[in-house]
C-alpha positions in Angstrom: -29.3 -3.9 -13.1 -25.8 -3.4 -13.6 -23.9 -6.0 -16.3 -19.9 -5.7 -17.1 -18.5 -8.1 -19.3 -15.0 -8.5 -19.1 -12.9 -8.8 -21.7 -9.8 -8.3 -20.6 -6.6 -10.1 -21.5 -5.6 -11.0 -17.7 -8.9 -12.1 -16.6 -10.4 -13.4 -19.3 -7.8 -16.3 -19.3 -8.6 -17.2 -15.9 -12.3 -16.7 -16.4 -11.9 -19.3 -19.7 -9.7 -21.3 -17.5 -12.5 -21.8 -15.0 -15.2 -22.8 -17.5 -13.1 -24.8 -19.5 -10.8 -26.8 -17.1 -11.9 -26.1 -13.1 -15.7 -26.7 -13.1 -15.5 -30.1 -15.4 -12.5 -31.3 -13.5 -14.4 -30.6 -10.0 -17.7 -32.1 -11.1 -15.5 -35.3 -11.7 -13.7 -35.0 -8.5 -17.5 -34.4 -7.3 -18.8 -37.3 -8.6 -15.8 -39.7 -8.6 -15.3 -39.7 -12.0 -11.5 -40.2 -12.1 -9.7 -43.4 -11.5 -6.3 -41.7 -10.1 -5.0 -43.1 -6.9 -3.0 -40.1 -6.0 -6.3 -38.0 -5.9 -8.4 -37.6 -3.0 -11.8 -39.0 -3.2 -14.9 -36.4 -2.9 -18.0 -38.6 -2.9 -20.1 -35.4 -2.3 -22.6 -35.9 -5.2 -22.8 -40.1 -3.9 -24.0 -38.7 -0.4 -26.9 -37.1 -1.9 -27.7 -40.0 -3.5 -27.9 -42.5 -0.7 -29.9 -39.1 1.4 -32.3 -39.6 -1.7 -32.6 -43.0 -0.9 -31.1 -44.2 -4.8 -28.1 -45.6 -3.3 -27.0 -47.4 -0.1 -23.4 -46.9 1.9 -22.2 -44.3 4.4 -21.4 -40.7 4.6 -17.9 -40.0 3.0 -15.8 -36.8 3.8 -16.0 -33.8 6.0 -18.8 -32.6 7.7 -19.1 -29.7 5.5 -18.8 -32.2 2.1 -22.1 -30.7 1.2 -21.0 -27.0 0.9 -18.5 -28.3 -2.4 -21.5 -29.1 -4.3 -23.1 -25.8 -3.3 -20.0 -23.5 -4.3 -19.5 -25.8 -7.6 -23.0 -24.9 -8.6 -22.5 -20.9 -7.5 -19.4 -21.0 -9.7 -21.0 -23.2 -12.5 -24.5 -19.9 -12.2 -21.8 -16.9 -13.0 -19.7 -19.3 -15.3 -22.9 -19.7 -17.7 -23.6 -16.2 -17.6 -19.9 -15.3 -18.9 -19.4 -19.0 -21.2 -22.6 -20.7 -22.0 -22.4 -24.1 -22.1 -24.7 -26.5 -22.9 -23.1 -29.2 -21.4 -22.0 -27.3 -18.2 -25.4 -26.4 -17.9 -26.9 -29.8 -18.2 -24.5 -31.1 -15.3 -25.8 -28.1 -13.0 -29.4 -29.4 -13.6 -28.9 -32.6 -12.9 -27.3 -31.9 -9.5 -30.2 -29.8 -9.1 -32.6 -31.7 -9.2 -31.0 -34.9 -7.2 -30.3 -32.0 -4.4 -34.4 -31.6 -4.5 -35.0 -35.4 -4.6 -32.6 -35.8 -1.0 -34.6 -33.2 0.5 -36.7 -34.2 3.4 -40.6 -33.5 3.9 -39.6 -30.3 5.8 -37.6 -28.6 4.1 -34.0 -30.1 5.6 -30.9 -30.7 3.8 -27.9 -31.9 4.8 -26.7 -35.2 4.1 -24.6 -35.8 7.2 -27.7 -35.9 9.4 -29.7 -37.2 6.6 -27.4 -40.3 6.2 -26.2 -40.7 9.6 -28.1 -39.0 12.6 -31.5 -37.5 10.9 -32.8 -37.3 14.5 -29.9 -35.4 15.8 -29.7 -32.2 13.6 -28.7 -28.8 15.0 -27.3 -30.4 18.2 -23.8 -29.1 17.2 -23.6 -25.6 15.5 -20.3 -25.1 17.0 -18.8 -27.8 15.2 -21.0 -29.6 12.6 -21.4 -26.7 10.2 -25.4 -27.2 9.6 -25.7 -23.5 8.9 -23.0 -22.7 6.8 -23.8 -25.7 4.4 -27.1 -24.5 4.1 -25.9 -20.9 3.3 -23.8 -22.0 0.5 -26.5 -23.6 -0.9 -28.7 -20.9 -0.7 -26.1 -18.4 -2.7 -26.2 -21.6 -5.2 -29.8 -21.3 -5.6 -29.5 -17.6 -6.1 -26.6 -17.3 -8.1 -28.4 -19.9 -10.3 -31.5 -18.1 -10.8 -30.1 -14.9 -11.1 -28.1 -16.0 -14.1 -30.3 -18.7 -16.1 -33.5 -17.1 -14.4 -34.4 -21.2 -13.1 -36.3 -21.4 -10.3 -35.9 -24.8 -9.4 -32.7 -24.4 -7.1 -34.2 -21.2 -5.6 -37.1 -23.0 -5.0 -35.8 -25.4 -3.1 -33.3 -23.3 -1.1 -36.5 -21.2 0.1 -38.2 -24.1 1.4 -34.9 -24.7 3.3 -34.7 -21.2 4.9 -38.2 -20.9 5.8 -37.4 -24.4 7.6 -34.7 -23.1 9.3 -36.9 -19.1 10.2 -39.3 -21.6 11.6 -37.0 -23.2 14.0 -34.5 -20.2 15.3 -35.3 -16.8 16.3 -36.3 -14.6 19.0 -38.9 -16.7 20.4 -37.6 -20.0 19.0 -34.7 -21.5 19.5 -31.4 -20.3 20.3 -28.4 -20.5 17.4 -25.4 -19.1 17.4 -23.6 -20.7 14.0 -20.4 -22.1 14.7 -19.0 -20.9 11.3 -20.9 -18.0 9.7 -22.4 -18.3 6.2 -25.6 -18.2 6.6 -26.2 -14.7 7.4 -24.7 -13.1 4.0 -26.6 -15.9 2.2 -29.7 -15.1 3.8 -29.5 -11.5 3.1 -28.7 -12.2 -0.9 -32.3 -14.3 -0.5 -33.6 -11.3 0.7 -32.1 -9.3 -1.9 -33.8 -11.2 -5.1 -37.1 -12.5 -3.3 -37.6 -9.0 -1.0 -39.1 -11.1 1.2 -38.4 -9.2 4.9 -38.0 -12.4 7.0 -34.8 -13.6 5.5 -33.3 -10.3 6.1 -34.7 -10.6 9.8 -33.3 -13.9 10.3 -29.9 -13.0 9.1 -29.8 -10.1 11.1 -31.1 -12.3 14.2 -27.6 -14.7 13.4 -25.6 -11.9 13.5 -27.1 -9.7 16.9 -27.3 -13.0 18.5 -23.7 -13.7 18.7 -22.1 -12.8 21.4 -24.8 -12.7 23.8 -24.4 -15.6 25.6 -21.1 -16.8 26.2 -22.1 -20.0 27.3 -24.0 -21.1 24.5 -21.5 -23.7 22.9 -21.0 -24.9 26.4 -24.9 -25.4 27.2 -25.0 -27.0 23.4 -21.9 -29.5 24.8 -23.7 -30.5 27.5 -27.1 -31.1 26.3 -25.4 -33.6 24.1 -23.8 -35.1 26.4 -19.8 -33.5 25.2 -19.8 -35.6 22.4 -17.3 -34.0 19.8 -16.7 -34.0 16.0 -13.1 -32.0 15.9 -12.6 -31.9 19.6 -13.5 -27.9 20.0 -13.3 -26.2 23.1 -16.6 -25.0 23.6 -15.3 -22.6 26.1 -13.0 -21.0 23.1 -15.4 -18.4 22.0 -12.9 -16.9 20.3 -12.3 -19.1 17.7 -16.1 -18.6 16.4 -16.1 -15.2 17.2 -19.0 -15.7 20.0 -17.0 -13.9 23.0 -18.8 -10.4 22.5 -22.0 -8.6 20.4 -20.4 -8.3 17.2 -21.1 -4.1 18.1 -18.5 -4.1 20.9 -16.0 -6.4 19.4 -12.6 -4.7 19.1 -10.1 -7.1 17.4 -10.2 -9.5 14.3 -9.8 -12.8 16.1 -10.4 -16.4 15.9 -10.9 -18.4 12.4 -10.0 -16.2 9.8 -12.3 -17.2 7.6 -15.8 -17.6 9.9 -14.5 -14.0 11.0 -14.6 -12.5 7.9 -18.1 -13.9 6.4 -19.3 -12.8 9.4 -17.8 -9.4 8.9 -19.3 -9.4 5.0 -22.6 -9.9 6.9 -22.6 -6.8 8.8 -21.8 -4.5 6.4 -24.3 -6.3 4.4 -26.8 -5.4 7.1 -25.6 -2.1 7.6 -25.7 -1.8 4.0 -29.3 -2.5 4.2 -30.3 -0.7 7.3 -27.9 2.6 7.2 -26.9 1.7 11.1 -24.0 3.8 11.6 -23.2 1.4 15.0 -23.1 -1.1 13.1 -21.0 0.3 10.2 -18.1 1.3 12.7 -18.0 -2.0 14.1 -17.3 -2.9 10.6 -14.8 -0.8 10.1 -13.3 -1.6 13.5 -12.6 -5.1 12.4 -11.1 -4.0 9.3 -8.4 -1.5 10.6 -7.6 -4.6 12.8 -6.9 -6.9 10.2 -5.8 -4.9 7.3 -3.1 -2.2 9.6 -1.9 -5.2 12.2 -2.9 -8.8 11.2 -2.6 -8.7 7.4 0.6 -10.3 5.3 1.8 -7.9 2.0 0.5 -10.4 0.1 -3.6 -9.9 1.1 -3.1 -13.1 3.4 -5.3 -13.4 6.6 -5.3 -15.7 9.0 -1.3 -16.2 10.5 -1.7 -19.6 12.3 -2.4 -23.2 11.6 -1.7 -24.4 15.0 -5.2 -23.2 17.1 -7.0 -23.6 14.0 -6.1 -21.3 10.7 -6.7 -18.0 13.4 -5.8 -14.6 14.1 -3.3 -14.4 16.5 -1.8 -11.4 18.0 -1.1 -7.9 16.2 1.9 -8.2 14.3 2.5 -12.0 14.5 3.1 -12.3 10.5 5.6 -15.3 10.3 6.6 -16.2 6.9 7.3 -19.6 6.4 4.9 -20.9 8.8 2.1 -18.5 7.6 -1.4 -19.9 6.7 -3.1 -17.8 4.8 -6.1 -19.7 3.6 -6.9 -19.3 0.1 -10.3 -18.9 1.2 -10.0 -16.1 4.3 -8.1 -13.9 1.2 -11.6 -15.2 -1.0 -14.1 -13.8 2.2 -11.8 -10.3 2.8 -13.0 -9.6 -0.8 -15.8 -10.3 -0.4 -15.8 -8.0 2.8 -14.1 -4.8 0.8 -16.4 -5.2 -1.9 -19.3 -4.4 1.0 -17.3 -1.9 2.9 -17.1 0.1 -0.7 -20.9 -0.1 -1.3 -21.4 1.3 1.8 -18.7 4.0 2.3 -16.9 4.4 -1.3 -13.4 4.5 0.4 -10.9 3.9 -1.9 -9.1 2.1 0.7 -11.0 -0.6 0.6 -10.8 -1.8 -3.4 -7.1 -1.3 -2.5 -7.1 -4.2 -0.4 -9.6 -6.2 -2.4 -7.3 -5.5 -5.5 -4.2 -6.6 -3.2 -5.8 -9.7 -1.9 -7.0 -10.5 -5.1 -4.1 -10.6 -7.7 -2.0 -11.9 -4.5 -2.8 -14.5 -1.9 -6.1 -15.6 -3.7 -4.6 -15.9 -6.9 -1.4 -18.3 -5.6 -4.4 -21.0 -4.6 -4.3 -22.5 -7.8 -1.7 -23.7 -10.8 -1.6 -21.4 -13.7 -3.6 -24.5 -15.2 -6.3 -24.4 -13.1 -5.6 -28.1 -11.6 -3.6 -28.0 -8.7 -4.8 -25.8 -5.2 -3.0 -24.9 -2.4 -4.8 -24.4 1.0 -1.6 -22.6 2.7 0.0 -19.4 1.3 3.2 -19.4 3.0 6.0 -16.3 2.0 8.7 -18.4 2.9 9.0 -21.5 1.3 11.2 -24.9 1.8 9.8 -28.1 0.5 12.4 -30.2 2.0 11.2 -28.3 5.6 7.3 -29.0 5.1 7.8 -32.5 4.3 9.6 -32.7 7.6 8.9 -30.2 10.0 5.8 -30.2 12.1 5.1 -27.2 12.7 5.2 -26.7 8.6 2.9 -29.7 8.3 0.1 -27.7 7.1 2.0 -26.3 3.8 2.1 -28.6 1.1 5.2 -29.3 -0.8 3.5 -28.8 -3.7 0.0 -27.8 -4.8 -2.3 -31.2 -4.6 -4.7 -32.2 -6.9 -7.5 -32.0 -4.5 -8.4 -32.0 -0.3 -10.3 -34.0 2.0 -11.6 -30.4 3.1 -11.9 -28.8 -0.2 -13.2 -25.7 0.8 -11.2 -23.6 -1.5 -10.8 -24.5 -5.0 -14.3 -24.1 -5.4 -14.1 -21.0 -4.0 -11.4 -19.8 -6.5 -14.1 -20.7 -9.3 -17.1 -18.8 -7.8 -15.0 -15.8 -7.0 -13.2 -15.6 -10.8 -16.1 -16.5 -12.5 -17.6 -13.7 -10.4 -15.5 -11.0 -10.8 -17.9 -8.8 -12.7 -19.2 -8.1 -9.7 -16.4 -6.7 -7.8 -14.9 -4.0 -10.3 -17.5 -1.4 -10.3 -19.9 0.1 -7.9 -23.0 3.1 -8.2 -24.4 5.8 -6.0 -27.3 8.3 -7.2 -24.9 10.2 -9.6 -21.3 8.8 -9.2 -19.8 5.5 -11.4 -16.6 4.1 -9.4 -14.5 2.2 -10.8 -12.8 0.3 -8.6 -10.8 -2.3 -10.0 -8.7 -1.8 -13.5 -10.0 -4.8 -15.9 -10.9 -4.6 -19.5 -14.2 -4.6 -21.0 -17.9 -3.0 -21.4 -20.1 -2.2 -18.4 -23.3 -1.0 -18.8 -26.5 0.0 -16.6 -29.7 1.6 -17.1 -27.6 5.0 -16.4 -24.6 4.3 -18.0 -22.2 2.7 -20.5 -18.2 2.9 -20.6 -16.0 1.0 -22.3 -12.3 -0.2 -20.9 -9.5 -0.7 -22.4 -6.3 -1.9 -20.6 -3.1 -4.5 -20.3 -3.2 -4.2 -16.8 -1.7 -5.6 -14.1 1.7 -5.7 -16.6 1.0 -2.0 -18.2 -0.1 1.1 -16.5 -2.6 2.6 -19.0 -6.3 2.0 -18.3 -8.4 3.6 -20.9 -12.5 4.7 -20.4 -14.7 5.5 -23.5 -17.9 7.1 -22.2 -20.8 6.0 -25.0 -23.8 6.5 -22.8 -23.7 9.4 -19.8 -27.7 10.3 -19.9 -28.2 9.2 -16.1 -24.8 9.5 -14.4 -22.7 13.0 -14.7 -20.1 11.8 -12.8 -16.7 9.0 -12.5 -14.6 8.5 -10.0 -11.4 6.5 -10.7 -9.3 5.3 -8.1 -6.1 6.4 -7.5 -3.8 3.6 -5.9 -2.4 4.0 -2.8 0.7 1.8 -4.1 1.0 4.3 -7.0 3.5 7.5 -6.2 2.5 9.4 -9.5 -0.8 8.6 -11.2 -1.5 11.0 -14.4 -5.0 11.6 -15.8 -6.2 12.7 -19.2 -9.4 14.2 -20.3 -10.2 14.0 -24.0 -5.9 14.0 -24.2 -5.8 16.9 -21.7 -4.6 16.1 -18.4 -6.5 17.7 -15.7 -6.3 17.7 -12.1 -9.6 16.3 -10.3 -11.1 16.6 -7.2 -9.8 13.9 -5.1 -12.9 12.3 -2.5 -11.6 9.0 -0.4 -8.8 8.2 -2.7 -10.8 8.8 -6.2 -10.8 11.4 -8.7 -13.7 12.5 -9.0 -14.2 13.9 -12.5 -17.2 15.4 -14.6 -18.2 13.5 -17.8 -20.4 13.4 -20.7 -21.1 11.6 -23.8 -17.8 10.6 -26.4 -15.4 11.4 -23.6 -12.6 9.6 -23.3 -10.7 9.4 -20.2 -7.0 8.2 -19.5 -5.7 6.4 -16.1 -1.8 5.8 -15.5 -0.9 4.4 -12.5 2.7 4.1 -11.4 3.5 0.7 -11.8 7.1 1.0 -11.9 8.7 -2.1 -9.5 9.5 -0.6 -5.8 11.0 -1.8 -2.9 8.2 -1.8 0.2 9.1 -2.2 3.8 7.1 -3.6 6.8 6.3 -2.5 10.2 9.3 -2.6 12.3 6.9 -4.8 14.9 7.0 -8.1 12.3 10.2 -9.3 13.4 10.4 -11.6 11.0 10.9 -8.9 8.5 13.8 -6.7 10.1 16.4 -5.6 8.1 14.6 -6.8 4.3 12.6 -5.7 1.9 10.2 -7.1 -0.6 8.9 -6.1 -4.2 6.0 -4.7 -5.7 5.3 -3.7 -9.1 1.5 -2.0 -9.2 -1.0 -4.7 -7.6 1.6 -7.2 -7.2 3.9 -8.5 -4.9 7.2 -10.6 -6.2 8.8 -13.6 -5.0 11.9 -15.0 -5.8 12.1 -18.8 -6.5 15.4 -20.9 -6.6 15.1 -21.8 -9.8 16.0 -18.8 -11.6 18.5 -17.3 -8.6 20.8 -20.8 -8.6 21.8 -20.2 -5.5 20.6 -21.3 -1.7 17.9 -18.3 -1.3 18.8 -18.1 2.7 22.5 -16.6 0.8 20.8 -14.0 -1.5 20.4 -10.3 -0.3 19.4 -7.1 -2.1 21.5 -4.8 -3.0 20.6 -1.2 -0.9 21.6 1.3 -3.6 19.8 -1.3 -6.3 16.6 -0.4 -8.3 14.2 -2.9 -9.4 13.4 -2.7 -12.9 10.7 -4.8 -14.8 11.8 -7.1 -17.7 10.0 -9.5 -20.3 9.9 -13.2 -18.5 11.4 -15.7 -21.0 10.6 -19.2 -19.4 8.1 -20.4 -21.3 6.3 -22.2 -18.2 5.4 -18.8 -16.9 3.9 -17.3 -20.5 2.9 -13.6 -20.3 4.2 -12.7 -17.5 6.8 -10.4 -16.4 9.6 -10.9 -14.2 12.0 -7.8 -11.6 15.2 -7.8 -11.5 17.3 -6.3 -9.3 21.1 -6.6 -8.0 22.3 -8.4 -5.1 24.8 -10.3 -3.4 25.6 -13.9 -2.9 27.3 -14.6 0.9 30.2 -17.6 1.0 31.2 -18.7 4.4 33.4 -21.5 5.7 31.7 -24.8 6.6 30.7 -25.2 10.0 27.4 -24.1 12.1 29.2 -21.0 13.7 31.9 -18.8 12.2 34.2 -16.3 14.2 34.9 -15.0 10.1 32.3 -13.2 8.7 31.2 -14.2 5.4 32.5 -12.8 1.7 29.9 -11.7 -1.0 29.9 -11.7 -4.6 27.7 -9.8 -6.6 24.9 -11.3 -8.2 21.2 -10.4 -10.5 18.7 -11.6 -8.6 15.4 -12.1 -10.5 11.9 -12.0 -9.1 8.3 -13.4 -10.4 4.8 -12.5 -9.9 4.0 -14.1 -6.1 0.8 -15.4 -7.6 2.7 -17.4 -9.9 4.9 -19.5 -7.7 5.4 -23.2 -7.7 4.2 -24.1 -11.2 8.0 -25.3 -12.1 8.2 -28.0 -9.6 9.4 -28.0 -6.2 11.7 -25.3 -5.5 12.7 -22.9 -2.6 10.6 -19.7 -2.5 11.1 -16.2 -0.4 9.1 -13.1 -0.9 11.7 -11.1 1.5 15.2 -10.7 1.4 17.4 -9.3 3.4 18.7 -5.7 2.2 22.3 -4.3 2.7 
């Protein structure tokens, strides 16, 4: 098996960051721990309690409260395999073993039905998110075991899935799951236990959908209509139930349930080599990444119809959703797209999604979460404006649906697992981050200051196995150079890598053009006519009021200007580094309309990392500006 330990000066931080602040802050948020009125209340690890019968009350939170639990522990499994802790460790087990004390005879966990309806489960897959709770907690159990090599958690997770393979299927019932989860989850089961029947029932969820288009409205009626968020059960859209997922044509509905479900299928067709399958896969892709997808890796353009897909090109800035967690699940979707077709293409995206939209979910500290990503950014207009009541005027300490600051932990502490793949005879290195990786055919060491600096260095110590490594060139990079034992050398180029011969003590050089660059959209985003935004290597630049001193809606680039990267020297920001570009400030008379066009004076406009925003207070944010 595989094992890269980072050491890298970027991620490293955050990876610390997550062991040392996230997880024991969100196991007190968990567990109610801290006495802060301004702090919404969890109660999640209370609910299993009074399901285990050791306390009394009600069910607290969303329907889903159990899935925070679950992707706390995930996070807390890849955490200890980075940062032992002791401590850390004895939390886990502890909410281990309660989880195993709350669950029921058969095998059933989920405290919502446990606590309030226990005769009612699975009446509501559309809405009540059985399923997807009980995926999250069966990547817990994996995650868990695959790290401290405890069984307990994977234990009880199997019981749970053999429960549920005993009640859906083929000649059982019918389940379409209203928000996907379980199918991936079911296939990593597969992956560590190789037992065949979790791999069948996934694959079951996932050929089942689609099929009937009357299912949620059959499941509505059978319970009488009875709702829990008022879904339309006729909006099969929205769950991605309106076709077989082969014949589907367009990304649509949730952003989020559409893309788990799409890490699914290329986790099947990983599994299966169906080539039907695989272009259905990529189908959805090319529909999200080449018409639904914002510069900054965000998915997802709408609150209003439920955090969806809407229509080709509809990319509004300031009213832009963006969920941390739909950027979190397109990751996870490239990362299974590479495996399975080692396009460079896709760790393009995954890079761009990751050190963009997923990264601006969370504070520099790693205490404050944002749900919304939005590109355009007025906290006087979200405290007031309905249609902006979904973006927070600043990040919140916590959510009633806290779906995604967990999510941020399990994914950074993670990341190991994203930055390299294998074939028979090829190494590809698909994401630039410092540190050792090493299988049972070989070992490289890398050595890099990326994003900030363009050199990415590989030291090959072990190449017994493996004769070959492919590095990928960027598509965002106009010039990349490459060296060969201080030679440079011109490789063979497959799918956006070079390709590149190697054996033991070679050492290999990667410079990416990182140099800061205007980019341009589609002419079809309207909001985006006539400006231009700014990327320096993986990531995209936002300017913030607080360092332009000026109304932002009055700023515009400079055409004939060049961005150049400089050293950032508030200390608030530390170790990052800031663009700066020329520009002009407009003046015009008073008044709503003006027969006078307005004057200009020049100004230097300056622009920070977009993952990076909002950790100065509240402050006006745009990530385009007009150009003239």
């Amino acid at each position: 098996m595989a094992n890269f330990k980072i050491n890298d000066k970027f991620w490293t931080n955050y990876q610390n960051i997550v062991s040392e602040v996230m997880l024991p802050y969100q196991y007190e948020i968990l567990s109610d721990s801290l006495d802060d009125e301004d702090l919404e209340k969890s109660h999640a690890l209370r609910n299993f309690k009074i399901a285990a019968g050791e306390e009394k009350g009600e069910f607290y939170g969303m329907v889903f409260q159990d899935s925070d639990v679950a992707k706390w522990l995930e996070a807390v499994a890849y955490s200890l395999a980075i940062n032992p802790s002791k401590e850390l460790e004895t939390k886990a087990d502890e909410v281990i073993e309660l989880i195993g004390r709350a669950q029921m005879e058969d095998g059933y966990i989920n405290t919502f039905y446990q606590i309030n309806s226990p005769d009612k489960r699975w009446q509501n897959l559309q809405e009540d998110h059985e399923l997807y709770c009980a995926g999250h907690l069966i990547e817990a159990g994996v995650a868990y075991f695959e790290a401290t090599g405890k069984t307990k958690l994977l234990e009880t997770v199997k019981r749970f899935a053999d429960y549920i393979d005993s009640v859906f299927g083929e000649t059982k019932r019918e389940g379409i799951p209203g928000h996907p989860e379980i199918e991936l989850a079911l296939i990593r089961l597969y992956n560590v236990t190789d037992d065949k029947k979790y791999l069948n029932l996934a694959n079951y969820f996932i050929n089942q959908r689609g099929k009937n288009r009357r299912f949620y409205i059959e499941e509505s009626e059978k319970r009488g209509g009875t709702t829990t968020f008022g879904m339309d059960p006729k909006n099969t859209d929205y769950s991605q139930a309106t076709n077989p997922v082969r014949e589907e044509k367009n990304a649509i509905g949730h952003a989020v349930r559409a893309t788990y479900l799409y890490t699914a299928m290329a986790m099947s067709a990983g599994n299966s080599g169906e080539e039907e399958l695989t272009q259905a896969c990529k189908c959805m892709w090319d529909s999200m990444i080449d018409r639904q997808m914002y510069i900054t890796g965000g998915i997802g353009s709408s609150f209003h119809g439920g955090e969806c897909f809407t229509a080709d090109y509809d990319l509004p800035n300031d009213t832009a959703y963006n969920e941390t967690c739909a950027s979190i699940a397109l990751i996870f979707f490239a990362k299974e797209m590479l495996k399975i077709t080692n396009e460079a293409k896709y760790a393009d995206i995954m890079e761009r999604a990751l050190y963009n939209n997923t990264l601006s979910g969370m504070n520099l500290a790693g205490n404050r979460f944002l749900y919304a990503n939005p590109l355009d950014f007025d906290p006087k207009l979200a405290e007031t404006v309905p249609i902006q009541s979904h973006i927070k005027k600043e990040r919140p300490k916590w959510y009633t649906c806290a779906c995604c600051p967990p999510n941020l932990a399990r994914l950074i502490a993670s990341l190991d697992r994203y930055t390299w793949h294998e074939t028979k005879d090829i190494l590809y290195s698909d994401l630039f981050i410092g540190g050792i990786y090493e299988s049972e055919k070989m070992k490289v060491e890398i050595i890099t200051d990326y994003p900030y600096y363009n050199s990415v260095s590989y030291k090959i110590h072990n190449a017994d196995r493996i004769s070959k490594l492919a590095l990928r060139f960027p598509q965002w990079s106009e010039n990349t150079a490459l060296k060969q034992n201080g030679k440079e050398i011109s490789p063979t180029m497959e799918s956006g890598y070079a390709v590149i011969d190697i054996k033991n003590g070679d050492e290999i050089e990667l410079t990416p053009d990182i140099t800061p660059k205007k980019v341009y959209s589609n002419y079809n985003i309207n909001g985006n006519l006539g400006k231009c935004a700014i990327m320096a290597g993986p990531l995209i630049y936002c300017f913030e009021e607080i360092d332009n001193g000026e109304n932002l809606n009055a700023l515009q680039i400079d055409a004939a200007a060049t961005p150049k990267s400089v050293d950032f020297e508030d200390g608030k920001l530390s170790k990052i580094k800031a663009v700066k570009i020329s520009g002009k400030c407009l003046k015009q008379s008073d008044g709503l309309y003006s027969l006078a066009p307005p004057s200009s004076q020049p100004v230097e406009l300056t622009a920070i990392p977009y993952y990076a925003w909002g950790n100065r207070g509240k402050c006006r944010m745009k990530v385009w500006l007009v150009e003239r």
